[in-house]
PAZAPA-4460 file (N, C-alpha, C; in steps of 0.05 Angstrom, whole numbers, plus 32768, in hexadecimal, padded with zeros to 4 digits):
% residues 132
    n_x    n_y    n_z   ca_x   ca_y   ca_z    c_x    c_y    c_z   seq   type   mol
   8B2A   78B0   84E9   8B0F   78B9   84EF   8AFE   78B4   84D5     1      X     A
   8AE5   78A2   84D2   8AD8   78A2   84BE   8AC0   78B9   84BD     2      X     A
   8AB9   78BF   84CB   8AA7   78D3   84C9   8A94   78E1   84E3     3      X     A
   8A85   78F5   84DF   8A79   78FF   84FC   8A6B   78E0   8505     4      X     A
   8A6F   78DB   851A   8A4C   78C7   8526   8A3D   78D0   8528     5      X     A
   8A3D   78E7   853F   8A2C   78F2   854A   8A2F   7910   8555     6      X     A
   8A1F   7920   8553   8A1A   7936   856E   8A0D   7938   857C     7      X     A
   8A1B   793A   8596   8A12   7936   85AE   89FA   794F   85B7     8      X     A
   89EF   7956   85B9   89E7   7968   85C9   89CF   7965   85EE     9      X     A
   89D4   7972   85F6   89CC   796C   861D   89AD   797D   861B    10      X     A
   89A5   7971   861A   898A   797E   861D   8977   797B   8643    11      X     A
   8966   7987   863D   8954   7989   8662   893D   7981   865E    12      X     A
   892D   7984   8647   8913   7970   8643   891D   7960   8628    13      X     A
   8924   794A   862F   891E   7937   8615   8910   7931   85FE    14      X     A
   88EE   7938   860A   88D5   7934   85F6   88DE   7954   85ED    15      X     A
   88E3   7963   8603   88E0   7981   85ED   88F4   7985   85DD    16      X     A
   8905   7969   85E3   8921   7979   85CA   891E   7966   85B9    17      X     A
   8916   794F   85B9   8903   7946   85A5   88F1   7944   858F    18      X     A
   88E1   795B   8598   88D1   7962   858A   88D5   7978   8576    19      X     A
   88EC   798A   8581   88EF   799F   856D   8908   7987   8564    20      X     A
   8919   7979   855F   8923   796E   854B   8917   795B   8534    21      X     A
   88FC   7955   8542   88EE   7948   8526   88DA   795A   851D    22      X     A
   88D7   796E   8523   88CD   7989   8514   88EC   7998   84FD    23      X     A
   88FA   799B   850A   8917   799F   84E9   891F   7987   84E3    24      X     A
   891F   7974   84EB   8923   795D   84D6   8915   794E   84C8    25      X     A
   88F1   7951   84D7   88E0   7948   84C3   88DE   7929   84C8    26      X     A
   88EB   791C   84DE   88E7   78FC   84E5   88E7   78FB   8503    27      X     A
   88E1   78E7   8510   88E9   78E4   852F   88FC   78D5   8531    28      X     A
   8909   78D5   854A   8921   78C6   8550   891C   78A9   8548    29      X     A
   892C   7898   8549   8934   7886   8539   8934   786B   8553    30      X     A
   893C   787A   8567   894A   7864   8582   894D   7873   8596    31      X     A
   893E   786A   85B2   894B   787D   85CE   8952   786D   85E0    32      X     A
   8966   7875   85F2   8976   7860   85F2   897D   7871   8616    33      X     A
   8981   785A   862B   8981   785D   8649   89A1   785C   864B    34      X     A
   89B4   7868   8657   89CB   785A   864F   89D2   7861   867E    35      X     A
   89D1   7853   868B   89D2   7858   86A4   89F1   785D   86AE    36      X     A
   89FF   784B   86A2   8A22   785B   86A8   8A30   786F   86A5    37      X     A
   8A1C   7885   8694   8A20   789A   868D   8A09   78B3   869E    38      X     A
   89F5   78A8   86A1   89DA   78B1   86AC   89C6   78C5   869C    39      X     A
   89C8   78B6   8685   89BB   78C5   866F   89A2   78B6   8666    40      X     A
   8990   78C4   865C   8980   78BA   864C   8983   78C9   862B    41      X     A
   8989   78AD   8611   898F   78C4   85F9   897D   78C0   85E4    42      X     A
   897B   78C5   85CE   896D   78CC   85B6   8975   78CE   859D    43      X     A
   8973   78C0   8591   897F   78C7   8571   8979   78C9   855B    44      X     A
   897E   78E2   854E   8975   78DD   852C   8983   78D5   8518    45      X     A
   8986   78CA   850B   8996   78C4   84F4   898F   78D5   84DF    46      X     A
   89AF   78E3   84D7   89A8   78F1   84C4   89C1   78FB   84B4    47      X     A
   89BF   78DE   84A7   89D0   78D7   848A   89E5   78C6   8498    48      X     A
   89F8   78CB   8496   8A0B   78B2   84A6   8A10   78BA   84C3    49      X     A
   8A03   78D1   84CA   8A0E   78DC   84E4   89EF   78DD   84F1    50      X     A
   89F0   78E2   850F   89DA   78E7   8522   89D9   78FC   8531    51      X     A
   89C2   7903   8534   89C2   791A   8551   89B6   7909   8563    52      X     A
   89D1   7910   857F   89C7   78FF   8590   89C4   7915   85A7    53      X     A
   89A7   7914   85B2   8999   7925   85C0   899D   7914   85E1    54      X     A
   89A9   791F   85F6   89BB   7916   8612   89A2   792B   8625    55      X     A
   8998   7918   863B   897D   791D   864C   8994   790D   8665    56      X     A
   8996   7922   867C   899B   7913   8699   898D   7902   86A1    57      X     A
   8999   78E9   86B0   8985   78E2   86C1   8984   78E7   86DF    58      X     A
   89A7   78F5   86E1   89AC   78FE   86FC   89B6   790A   8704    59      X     A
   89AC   7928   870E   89C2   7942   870C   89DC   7943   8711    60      X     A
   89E8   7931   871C   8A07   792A   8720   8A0C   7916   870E    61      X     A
   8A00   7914   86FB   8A15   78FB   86E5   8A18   7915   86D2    62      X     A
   8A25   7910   86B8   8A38   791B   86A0   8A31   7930   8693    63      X     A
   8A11   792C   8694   8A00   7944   867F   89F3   794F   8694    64      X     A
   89EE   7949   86B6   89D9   7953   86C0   89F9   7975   86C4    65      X     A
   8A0F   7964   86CD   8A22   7981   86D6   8A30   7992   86C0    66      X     A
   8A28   7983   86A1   8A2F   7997   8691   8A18   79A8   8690    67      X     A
   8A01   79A2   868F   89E5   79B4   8691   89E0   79CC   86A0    68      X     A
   89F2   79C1   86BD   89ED   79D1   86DA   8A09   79EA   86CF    69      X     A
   8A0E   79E0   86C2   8A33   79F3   86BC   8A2C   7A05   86A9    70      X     A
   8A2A   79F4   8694   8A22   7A0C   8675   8A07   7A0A   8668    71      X     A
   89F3   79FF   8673   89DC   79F7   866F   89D7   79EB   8655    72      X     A
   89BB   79DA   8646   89BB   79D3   8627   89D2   79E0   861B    73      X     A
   89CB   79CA   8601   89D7   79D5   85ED   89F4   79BB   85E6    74      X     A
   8A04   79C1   85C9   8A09   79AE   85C6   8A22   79A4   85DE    75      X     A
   8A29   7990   85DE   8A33   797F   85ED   8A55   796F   85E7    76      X     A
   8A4A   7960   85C4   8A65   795E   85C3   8A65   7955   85A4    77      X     A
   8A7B   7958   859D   8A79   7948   857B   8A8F   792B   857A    78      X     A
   8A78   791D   856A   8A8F   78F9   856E   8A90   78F6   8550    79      X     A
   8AA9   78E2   8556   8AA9   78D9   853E   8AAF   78BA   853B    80      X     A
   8AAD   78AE   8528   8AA7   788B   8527   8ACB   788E   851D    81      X     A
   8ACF   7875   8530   8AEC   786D   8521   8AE7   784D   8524    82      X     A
   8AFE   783A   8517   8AFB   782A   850B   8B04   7819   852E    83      X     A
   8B19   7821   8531   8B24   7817   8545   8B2E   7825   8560    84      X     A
   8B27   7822   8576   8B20   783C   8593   8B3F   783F   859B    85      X     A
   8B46   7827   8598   8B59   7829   85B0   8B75   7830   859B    86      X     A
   8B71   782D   857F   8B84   7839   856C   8B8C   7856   856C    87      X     A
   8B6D   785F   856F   8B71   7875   856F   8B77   7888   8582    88      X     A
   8B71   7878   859F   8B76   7887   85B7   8B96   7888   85BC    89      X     A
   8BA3   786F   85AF   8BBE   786E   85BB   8BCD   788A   8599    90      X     A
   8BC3   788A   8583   8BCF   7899   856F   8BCC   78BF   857A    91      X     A
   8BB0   78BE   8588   8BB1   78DB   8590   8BBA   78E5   85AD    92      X     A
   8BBF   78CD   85BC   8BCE   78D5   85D9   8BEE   78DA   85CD    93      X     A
   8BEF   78C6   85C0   8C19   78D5   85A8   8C17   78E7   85A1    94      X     A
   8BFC   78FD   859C   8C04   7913   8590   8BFC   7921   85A9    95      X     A
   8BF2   791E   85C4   8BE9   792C   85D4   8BD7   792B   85E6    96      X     A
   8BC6   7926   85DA   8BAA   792A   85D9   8B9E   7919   85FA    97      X     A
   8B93   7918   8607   8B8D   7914   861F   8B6F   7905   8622    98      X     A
   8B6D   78E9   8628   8B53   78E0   862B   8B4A   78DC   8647    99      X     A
   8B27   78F2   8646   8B25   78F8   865F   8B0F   78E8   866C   100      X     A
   8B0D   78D5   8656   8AF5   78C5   8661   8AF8   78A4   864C   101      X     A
   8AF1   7892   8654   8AF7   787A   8641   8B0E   7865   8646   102      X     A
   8B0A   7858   8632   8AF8   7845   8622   8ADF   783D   8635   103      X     A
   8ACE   783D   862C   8AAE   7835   8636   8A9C   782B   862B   104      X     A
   8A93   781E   862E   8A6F   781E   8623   8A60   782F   8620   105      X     A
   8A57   7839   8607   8A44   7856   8609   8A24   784B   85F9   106      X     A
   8A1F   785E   85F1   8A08   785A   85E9   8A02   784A   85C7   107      X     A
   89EF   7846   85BF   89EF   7836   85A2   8A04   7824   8599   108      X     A
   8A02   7816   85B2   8A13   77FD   85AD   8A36   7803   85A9   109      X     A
   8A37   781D   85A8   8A5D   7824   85A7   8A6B   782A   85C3   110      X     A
   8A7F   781D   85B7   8A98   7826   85DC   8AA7   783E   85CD   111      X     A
   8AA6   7851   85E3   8AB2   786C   85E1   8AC5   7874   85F2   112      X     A
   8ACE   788A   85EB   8AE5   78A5   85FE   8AE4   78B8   85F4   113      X     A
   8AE9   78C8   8607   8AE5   78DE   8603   8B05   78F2   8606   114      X     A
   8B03   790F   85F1   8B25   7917   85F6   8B19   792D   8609   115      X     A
   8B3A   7936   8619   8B2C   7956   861F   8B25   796A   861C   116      X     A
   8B14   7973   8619   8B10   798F   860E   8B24   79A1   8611   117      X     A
   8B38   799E   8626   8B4C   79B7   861C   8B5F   79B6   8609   118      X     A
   8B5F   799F   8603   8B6F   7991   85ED   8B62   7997   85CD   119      X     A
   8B4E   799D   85D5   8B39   799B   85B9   8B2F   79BC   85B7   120      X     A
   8B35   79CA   85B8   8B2F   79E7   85B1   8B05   79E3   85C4   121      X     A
   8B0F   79D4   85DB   8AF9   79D8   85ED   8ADB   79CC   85E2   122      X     A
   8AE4   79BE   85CA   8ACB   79A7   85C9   8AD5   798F   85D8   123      X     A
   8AB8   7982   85DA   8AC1   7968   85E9   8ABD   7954   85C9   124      X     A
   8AD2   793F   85CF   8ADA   7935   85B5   8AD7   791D   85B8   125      X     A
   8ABE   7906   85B7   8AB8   78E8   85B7   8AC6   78E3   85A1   126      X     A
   8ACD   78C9   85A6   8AD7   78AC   8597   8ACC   7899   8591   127      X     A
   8AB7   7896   8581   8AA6   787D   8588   8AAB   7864   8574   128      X     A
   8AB2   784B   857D   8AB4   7836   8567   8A9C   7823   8577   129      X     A
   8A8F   780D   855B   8A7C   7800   855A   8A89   77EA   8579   130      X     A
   8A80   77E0   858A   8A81   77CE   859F   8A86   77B4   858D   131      X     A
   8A9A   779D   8594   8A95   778E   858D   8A85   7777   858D   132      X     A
***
């Protein structure tokens, strides 16, 4: 693992969760980004080598609209950049670990997976390496 990428968080208005993040960070997002395989619309700040990536449904039955309907806002999931996806998926299924979604195409140009949260002390745990 080289470091956080990103945090995820599922928001219900976009512009409004927007706007209070460039009110504490002091910049606006950087890139927003449609990602339809997932049914999201996302948002990102950069901030230092990592991002907050702010997750808007586009359709109450895709990924963020039924975590929303479940546990409503709030954060979502924590990723982290690795060098190589499929290295790492096959090193943490040998220790256990269970992938409940992936390899994919996700958003900002990276293919991801995701582990399961019961495996993960109930965070959801992205994988993200650069697409080649």
């Amino acid at each position: 693992m080289k470091r956080i990428e990103h945090i995820g968080i599922a928001v219900q208005d976009l512009a409004g969760a927007e706007k209070i993040f460039e009110d504490i960070l002091g910049y606006a997002p950087h890139k927003r980004e449609r990602v339809d395989s997932e049914s999201v619309e996302v948002s990102f700040f950069q901030t230092g080598e990592s991002k907050v990536e702010l997750l808007a449904t586009t359709d109450a039955q895709g990924p963020i609209g039924e975590h929303i309907q479940k546990r409503g806002p709030g954060l979502h999931h924590l990723a982290f950049h690795v060098d190589d996806l499929q290295e790492e998926i096959s090193r943490l299924e040998t220790l256990g670990y269970r992938i409940i979604s992936g390899p994919k195409s996700g958003a900002d140009g990276k293919i991801i997976a995701f582990l399961h949260p019961s495996d993960t002390v109930k965070v959801l745990v992205e994988l993200c390496a650069d697409a080649p």
